[in-house]
C-alpha positions as CSV (number, residue, x, y, z in Angstrom):
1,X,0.0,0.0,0.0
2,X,1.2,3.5,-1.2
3,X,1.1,6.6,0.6
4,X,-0.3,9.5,-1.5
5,X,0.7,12.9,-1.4
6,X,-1.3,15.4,0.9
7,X,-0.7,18.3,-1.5
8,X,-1.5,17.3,-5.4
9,X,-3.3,13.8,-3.7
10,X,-2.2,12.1,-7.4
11,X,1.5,11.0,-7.0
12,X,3.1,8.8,-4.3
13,X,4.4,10.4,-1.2
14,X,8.0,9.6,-0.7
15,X,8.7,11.8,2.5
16,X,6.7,12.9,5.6
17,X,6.9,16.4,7.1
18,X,6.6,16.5,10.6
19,X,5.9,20.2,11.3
20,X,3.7,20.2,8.4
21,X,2.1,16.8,9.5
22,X,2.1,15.9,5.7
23,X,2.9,13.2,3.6
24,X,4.6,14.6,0.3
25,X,5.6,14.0,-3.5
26,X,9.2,15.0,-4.7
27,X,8.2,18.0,-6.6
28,X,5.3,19.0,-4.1
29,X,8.1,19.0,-1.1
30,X,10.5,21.5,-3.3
31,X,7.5,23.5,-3.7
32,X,6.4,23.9,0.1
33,X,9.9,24.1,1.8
34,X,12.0,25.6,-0.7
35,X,9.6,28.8,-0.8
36,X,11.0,30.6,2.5
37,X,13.7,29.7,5.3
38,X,11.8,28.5,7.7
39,X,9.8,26.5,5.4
40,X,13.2,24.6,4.5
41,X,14.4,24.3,8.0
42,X,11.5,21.2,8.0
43,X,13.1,17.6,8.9
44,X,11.4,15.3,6.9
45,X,11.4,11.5,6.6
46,X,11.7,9.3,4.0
47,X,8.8,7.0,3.6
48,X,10.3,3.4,2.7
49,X,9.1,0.8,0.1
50,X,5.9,-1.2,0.8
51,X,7.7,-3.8,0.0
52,X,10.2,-3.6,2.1
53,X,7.7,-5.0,4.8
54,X,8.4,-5.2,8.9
55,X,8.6,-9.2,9.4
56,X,6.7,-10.6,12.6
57,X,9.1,-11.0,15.7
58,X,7.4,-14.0,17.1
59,X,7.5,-16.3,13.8
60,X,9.7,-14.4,11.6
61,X,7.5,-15.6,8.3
62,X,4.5,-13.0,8.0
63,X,4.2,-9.3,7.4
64,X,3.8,-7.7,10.9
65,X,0.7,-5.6,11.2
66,X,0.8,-4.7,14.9
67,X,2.8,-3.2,17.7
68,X,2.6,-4.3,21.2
69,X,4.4,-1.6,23.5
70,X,4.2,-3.8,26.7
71,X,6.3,-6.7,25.1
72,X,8.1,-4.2,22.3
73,X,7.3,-6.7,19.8
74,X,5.9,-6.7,16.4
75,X,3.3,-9.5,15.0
76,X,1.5,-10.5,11.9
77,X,-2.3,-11.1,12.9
78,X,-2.0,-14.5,13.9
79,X,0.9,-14.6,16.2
80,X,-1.0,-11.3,18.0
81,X,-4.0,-13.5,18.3
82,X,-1.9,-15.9,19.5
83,X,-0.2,-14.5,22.0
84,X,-2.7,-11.6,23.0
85,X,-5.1,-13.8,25.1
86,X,-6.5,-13.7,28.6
87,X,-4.7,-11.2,30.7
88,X,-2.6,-9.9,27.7
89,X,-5.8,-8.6,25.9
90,X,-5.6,-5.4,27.8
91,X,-1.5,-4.4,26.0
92,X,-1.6,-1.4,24.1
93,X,-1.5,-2.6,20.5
94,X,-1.3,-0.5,17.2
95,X,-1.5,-0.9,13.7
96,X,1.9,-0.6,12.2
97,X,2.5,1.9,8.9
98,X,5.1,-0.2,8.0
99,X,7.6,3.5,7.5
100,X,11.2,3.3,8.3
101,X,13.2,6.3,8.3
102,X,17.0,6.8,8.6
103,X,19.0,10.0,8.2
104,X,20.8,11.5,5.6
105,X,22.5,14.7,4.4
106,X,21.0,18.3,4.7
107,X,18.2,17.8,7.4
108,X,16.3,15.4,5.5
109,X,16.0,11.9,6.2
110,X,15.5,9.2,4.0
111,X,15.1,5.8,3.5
């Protein structure tokens, strides 16, 4: 699944702006933060390929579609119904976006 952009909503987002809480295209990005300085003082992460999917920490096979942040673990649906019974149904769970970020050069991070 593909993240479109906030700005045009046609082409696929490849970075996130965290000030701007937006999800942006290449050419939409230059457009917003390359207007004034303080526009392109914006961190902004690189949104990674969908395919590049999170893997499940309990069987290591499947996509991983939650987070638990009692146990820190991530879990494709079957291992979280697995292990999330009983007691356990009350962890805080979410739904992962499956968006790695690392830095690179100039303020902007990437993937």
């Amino acid at each position: 699944m593909r993240t479109i952009c906030d700005v045009c909503e046609s082409a696929v987002a490849v970075l996130f702006c965290a000030a701007d809480e937006a999800a942006l295209c290449r050419p939409c990005d230059e457009k917003v933060h390359m207007c004034n300085k303080l526009a392109s003082r914006h961190v902004r992460v690189g949104l990674a390929d969908p395919n590049k999917l999170v893997r499940c920490d309990i069987c290591e096979n499947s996509s991983a579609f939650f987070y638990c942040d009692i146990d820190g673990t991530s879990l494709c649906l079957s291992c979280d119904m697995a292990v999330h019974v009983g007691g356990k149904r009350t962890h805080g769970r979410y739904l992962l976006l499956r968006q790695r970020v690392e830095e690179i050069n100039q303020g902007i991070w990437m993937t």
